[in-house]
C-alpha positions in Angstrom: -35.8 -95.5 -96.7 -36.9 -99.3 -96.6 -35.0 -101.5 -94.3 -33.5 -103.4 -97.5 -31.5 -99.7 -98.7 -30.3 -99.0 -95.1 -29.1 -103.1 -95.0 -27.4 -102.7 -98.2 -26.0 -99.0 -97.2 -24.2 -100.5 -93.8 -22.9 -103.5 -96.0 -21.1 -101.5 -98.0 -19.9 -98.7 -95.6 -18.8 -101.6 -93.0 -17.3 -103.7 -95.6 -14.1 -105.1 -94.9 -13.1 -103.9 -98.7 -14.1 -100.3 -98.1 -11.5 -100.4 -95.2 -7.9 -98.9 -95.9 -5.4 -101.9 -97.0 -2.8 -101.9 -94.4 0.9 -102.0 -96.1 0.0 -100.0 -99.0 0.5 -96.3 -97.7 4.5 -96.0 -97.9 6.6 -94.9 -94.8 9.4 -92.5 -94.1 11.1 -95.4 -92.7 13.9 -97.0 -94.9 14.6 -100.4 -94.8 17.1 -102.0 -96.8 17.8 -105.8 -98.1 22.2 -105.1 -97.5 23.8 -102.5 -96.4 21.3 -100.7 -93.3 23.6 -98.5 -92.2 24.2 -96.0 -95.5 24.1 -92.6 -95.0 20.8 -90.6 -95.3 20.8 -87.3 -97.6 21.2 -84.1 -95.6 18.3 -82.6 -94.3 18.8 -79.4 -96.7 17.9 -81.8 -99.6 15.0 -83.3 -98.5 13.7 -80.0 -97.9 14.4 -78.4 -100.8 11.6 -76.3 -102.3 9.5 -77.7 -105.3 11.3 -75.1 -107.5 14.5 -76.3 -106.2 13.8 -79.9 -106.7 16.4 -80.1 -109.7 19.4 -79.2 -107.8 18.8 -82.3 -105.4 18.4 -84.9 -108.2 21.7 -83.6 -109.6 23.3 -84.2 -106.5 21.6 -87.5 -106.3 23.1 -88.4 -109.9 26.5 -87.7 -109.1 26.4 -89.4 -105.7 25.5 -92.7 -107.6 28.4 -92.1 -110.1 30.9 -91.6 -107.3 29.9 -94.5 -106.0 30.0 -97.0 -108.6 33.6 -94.9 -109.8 34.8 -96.1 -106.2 33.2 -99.7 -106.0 35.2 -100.1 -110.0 38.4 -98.8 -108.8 38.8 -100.3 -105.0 37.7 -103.6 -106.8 35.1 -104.6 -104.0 31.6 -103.7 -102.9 31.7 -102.8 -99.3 28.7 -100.7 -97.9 31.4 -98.0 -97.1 32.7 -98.2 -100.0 29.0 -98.0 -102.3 27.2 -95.7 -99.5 30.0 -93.4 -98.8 29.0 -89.9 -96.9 27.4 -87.6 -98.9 30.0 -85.0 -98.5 31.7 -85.4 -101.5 29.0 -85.0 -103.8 27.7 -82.1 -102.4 30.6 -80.7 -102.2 31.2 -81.4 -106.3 27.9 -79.7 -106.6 28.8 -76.5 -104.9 31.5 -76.3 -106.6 30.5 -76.8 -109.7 26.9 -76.9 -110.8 25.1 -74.6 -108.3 25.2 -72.0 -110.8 23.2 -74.2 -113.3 19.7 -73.3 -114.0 17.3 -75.9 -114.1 17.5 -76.8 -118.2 21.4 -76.9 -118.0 21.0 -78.8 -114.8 19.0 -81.6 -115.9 21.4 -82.0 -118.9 23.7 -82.1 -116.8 22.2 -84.9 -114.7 21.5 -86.9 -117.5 25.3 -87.0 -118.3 25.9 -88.4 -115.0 23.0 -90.6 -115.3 25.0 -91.9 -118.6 27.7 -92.5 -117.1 26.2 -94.6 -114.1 24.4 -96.8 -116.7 27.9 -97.6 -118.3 29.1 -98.5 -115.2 26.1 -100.3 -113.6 26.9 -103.6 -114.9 30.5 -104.4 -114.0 29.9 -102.6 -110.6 26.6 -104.7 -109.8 28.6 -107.9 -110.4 30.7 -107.4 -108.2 28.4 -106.2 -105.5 26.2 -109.4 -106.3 29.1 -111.4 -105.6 29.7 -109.5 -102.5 25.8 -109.7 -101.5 25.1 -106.2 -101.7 23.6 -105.6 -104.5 
């Protein structure tokens, strides 16, 4: 190997470019703009397995739509009142979806889903106003 290959080969493995770009592999640590305090999912859902994957976005869709239902009819945008425990919508789940398979589950979600959209606007509003949004 001549001395211009083995120059070019540690110029391009000691490149600053070749080295990993700090700030670009995400975190397990959650940081919010408003609102630092909201409850975290249970530990069940984040360890779901793969196959079981469907039942925790389900849960996640109707956690969003009880919020927003709450933020419309208190009238105001607290972080209690948007990030409220996840109790509730667990407990809406067990009792009434756990039996879905996955293809009526994910129709099932995308009701939900609906019905957040509908709601987004009016809720976000207010929460803007509020600064937590």
């Amino acid at each position: 190997m001549n001395k211009f290959t083995l120059l070019l080969v540690a110029a391009t493995v000691l490149s600053p470019a070749m080295a990993p770009a700090q700030g670009l592999v995400p975190t397990m640590d959650r940081e919010y703009e408003f609102c630092q305090d909201r409850p975290t999912e249970p530990d069940w859902m984040q360890n779901l397995h793969v196959r079981e994957s469907y039942k925790r976005l389900l849960i996640q869709s109707i956690y969003r739509l009880e919020s927003y239902q709450r933020v419309a009819d208190v009238g105001d945008c607290t972080c209690d009142t948007l990030f409220p425990s996840w109790t509730e919508a667990v407990q809406r789940f067990n009792d009434n979806y756990l039996h879905l398979e996955q293809f009526e589950s994910m129709q099932t979600r995308r009701d939900f889903e609906n019905q957040g959209t509908a709601l987004r606007r009016s809720v976000r509003e207010l929460c803007e106003a509020e600064g937590n949004w």
